[in-house]
Each structure stands twice: as structure tokens, then as C-alpha cells.
C-alpha positions as CSV (number, residue, x, y, z in Angstrom):
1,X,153.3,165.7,-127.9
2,X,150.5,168.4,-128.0
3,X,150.1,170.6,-125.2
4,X,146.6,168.6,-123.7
5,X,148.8,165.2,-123.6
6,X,151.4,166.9,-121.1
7,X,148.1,167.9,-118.4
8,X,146.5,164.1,-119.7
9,X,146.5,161.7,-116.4
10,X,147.7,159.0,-118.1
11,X,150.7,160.6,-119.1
12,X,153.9,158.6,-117.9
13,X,155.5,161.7,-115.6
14,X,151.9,162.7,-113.8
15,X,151.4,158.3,-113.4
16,X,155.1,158.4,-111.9
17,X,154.0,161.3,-109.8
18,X,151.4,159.8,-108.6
19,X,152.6,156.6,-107.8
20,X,155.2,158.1,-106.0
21,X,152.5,160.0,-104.0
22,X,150.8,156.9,-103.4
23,X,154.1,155.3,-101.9
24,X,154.0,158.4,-99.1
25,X,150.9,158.3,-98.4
26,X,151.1,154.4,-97.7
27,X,154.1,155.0,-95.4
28,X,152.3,157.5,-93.4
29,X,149.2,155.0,-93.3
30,X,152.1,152.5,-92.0
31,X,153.5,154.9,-89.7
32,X,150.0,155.8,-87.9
33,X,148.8,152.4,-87.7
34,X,151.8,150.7,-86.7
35,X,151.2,151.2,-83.3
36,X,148.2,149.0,-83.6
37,X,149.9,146.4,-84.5
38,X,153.4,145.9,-86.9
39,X,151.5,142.6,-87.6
40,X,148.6,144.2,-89.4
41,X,150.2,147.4,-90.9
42,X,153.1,145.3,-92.3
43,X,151.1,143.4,-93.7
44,X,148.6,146.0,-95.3
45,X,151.6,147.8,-96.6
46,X,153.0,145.0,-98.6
47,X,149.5,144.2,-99.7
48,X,148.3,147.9,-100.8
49,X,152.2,148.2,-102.5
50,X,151.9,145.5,-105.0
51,X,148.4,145.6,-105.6
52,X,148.4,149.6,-105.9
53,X,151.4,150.9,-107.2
54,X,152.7,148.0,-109.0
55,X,149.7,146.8,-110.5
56,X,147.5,150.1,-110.4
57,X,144.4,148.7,-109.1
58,X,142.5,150.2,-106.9
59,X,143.3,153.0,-104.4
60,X,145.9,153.2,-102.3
61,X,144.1,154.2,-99.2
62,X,140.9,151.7,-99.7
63,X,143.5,148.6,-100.4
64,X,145.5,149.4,-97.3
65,X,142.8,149.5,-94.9
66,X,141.0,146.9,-96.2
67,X,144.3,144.6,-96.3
68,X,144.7,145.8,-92.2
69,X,141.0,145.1,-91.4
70,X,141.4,141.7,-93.2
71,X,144.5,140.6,-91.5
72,X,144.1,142.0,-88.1
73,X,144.2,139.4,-86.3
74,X,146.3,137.1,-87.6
75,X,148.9,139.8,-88.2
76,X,148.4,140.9,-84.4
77,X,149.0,137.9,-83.1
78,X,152.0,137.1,-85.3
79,X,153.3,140.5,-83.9
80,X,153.0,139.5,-80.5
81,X,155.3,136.6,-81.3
82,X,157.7,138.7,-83.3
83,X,158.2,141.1,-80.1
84,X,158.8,138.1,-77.9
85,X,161.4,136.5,-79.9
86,X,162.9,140.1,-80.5
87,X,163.0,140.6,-76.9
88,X,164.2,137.4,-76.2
89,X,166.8,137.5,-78.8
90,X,167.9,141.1,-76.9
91,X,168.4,139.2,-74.0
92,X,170.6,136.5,-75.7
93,X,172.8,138.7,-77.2
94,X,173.5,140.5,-73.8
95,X,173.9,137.2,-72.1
96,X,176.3,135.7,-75.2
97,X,178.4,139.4,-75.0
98,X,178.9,138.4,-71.4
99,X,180.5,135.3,-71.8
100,X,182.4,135.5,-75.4
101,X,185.3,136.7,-74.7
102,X,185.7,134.9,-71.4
103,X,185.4,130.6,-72.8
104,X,184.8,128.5,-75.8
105,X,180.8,127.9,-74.6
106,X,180.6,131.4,-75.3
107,X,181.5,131.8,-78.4
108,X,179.9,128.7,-78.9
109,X,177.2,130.5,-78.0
110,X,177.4,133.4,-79.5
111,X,177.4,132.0,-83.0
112,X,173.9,129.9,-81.9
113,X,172.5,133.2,-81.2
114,X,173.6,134.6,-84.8
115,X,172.0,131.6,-86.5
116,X,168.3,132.2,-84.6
117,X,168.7,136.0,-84.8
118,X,169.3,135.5,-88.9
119,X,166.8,132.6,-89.2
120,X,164.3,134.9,-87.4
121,X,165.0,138.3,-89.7
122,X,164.1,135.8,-92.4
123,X,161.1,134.7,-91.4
124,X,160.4,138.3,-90.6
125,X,160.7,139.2,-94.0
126,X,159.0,136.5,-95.3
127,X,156.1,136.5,-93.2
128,X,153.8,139.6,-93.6
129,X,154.1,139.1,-97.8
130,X,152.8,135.1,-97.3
131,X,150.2,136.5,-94.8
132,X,148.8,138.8,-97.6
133,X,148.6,136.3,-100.1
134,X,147.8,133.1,-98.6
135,X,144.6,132.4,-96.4
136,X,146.6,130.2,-94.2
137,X,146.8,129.4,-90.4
138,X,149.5,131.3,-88.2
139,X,151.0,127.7,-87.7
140,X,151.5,127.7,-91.5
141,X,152.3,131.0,-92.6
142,X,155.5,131.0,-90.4
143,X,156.3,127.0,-91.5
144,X,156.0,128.7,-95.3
145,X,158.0,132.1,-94.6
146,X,160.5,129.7,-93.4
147,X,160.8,127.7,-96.1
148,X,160.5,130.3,-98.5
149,X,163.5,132.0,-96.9
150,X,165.4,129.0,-97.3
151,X,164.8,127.7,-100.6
152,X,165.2,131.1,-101.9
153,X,168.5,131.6,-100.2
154,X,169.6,134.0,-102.4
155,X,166.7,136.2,-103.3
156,X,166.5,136.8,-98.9
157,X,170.0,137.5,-98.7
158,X,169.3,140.4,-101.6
159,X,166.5,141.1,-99.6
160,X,168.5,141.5,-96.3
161,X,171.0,143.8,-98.2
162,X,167.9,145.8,-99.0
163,X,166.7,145.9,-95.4
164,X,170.5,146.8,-94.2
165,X,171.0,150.1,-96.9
166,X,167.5,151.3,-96.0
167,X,168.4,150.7,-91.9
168,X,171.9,153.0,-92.6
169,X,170.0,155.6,-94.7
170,X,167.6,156.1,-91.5
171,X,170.4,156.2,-89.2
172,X,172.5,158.5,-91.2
173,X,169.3,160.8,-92.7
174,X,166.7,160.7,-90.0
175,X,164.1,162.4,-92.7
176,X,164.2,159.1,-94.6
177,X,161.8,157.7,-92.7
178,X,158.9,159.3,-94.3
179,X,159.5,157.2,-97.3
180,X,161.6,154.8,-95.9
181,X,158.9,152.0,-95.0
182,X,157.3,151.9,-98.5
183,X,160.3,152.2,-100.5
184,X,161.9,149.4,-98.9
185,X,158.7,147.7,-99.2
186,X,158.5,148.3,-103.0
187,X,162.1,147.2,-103.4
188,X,161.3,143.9,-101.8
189,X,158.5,143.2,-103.3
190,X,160.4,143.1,-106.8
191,X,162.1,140.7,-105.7
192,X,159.2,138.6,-103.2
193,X,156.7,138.5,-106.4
194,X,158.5,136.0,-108.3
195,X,158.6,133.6,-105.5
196,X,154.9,133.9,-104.5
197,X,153.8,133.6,-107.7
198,X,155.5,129.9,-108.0
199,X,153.8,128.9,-105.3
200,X,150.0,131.3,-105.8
201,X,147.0,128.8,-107.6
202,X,146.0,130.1,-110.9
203,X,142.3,130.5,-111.1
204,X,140.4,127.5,-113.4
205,X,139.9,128.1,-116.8
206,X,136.9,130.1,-117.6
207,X,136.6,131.4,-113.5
208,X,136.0,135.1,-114.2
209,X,135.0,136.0,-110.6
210,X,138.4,135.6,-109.5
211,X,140.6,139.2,-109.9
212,X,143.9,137.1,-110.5
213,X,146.0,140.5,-110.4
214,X,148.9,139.0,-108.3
215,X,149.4,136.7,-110.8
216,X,149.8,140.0,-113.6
């Protein structure tokens, strides 16, 4: 290696720099638009990750705005009903604490509340990805993000073991949340691209105004 190909941009340790830059910069984007929406931002986050740093197209600030502009709406909105079953999941667990130790109903209970609060984290996880894929009504992207997370049972539980290691690195190194977003984000997304792409249409032969990149 001469000493131009060590300055050249294509050069693997200045493209891993950069993509690593790019995964910063995309949690900070998800950081500052967040409180627009989680909706939205999730959703743009997933969208500029796989399509920018996995795939290198594009630019990392252009795709994720464009993917939070795109998906406002439907991302807001599926927010709203994220928070309300968060909320009323809080409530639940307060309510099943209560009574647990006291009867059988409670316990009872209590492990009703642990199937909804683990069939919702799936769909959670699921969700956002489908949205920026599929051009699909709210109705349907949560009907497919639950059936994703069930039919891939074991690709969300590796998922949810993702999601639980980046939750303890936060708690135990506060810092980690600049990164923390996009990296688990990334991670995911290694594992949520080989299911989407089972279930994305491949353009028709000869179609050369589709970008099929996802399907890469």
C-alpha cells in the first residue's frame, strides 16, 4: 500500500470511520427529533441505518429526514398508541404487584400482564422496521409486526437480548447513550433484514426505475 491509498476515501479504515460517524450522527438526529414523535424518528433511524451505513447509499442526513418526513404521520400516530399501551401496561403492573402476593387471581394475573407486556415489546420492535418498508395501513403494519414476531420467534427473542444488553449498558454507563440508539439499531437490523426481505416484492424483470437496494 503506497502512501496516497492510506489518505484514499475508499480505503477500508477511513469507510469504517465514516460509517461509524454516520451511526453518531443518526443517533443524535434520533435524539433531537424524538421528541416529535418516537413514531417518526424510530422509524427514520432504522430506515437511514440500513439504507446508509449498511448499504452505502445515499447520505445519512438526507435519508433520515426524508424517511421522518415520509412516515410522519403514520409513525405519529402509531406512537400515540405505543404510549397508551405503555402507560397502561404501567398501570397493570402496579395493580398486579398489589395483588400477587396476597391470592391466586393475582398471580393469575400477574402472568397475563407478562404475556401483553412481552407480546407488546415485540410488536414494538417489529413495528417501526415494517413501517419503513412496507406502504401499509396502521391496521396492517401492527397485524404484520405481530406476526413477524411470532413466526420468527427466535430471531425476536435474539432481538430482545439485544434490546436488554444495550438497556444495562445505559443504566450502568450513562455516556452510552450517544451511540446507544443507532448501535442497537444496527445490531437489529442484522438480524430484521433477513426476515423483511422474505416477505419485500422483487421488482419485474427488466423494471429499472425501481432502486431495489433493500433487497442487496
Amino acid at each position: 500500500m503506497n502512501a496516497g491509498d492510506i489518505f484514499n476515501s475508499e480505503n477500508k479504515f477511513f469507510s469504517a470511520m465514516n460509517k461509524a460517524w454516520d451511526v453518531l450522527v443518526l443517533n443524535f438526529y434520533f435524539i433531537l427529533t424524538v421528541i416529535l414523535g418516537i413514531g417518526p424518528a424510530a422509524t427514520a433511524l432504522y430506515y437511514a441505518i440500513v439504507k446508509n451505513v449498511r448499504r452505502s447509499r445515499s447520505y445519512a442526513t438526507t435519508e433520515y429526514f426524508r424517511a421522518f418526513r415520509d412516515n410522519f404521520k403514520q409513525g405519529f400516530i402509531i406512537g400515540i398508541i405505543q404510549l397508551v399501551c405503555t402507560v397502561s401496561l404501567y398501570f397493570c403492573y402496579e395493580y398486579a404487584m398489589a395483588m400477587r402476593a396476597g391470592s391466586t387471581f393475582g398471580q393469575i394475573y400477574f402472568a397475563v400482564w407478562l404475556l401483553f407486556t412481552a407480546l407488546f415489546v415485540f410488536i414494538s420492535m417489529y413495528v417501526y422496521p415494517v413501517l419503513s418498508r412496507f406502504s401499509l395501513t396502521i391496521r396492517k403494519t401492527l397485524r404484520m409486526a405481530f406476526v413477524l414476531a411470532l413466526r420468527h420467534l427466535p430471531t425476536t427473542i435474539g432481538i430482545t437480548m439485544i434490546l436488554l444488553v444495550m438497556g444495562l449498558l445505559c443504566y450502568l454507563f450513562p455516556p452510552a447513550y450517544l451511540f446507544a440508539f443507532a448501535v442497537y439499531t444496527l445490531l437489529k437490523s442484522l438480524l430484521m433484514e433477513k426476515i423483511l426481505r422474505k416477505y419485500t416484492p422483487k421488482p419485474e424483470e427488466g423494471d429499472t426505475s425501481t432502486d431495489a437496494w433493500y433487497l442487496e
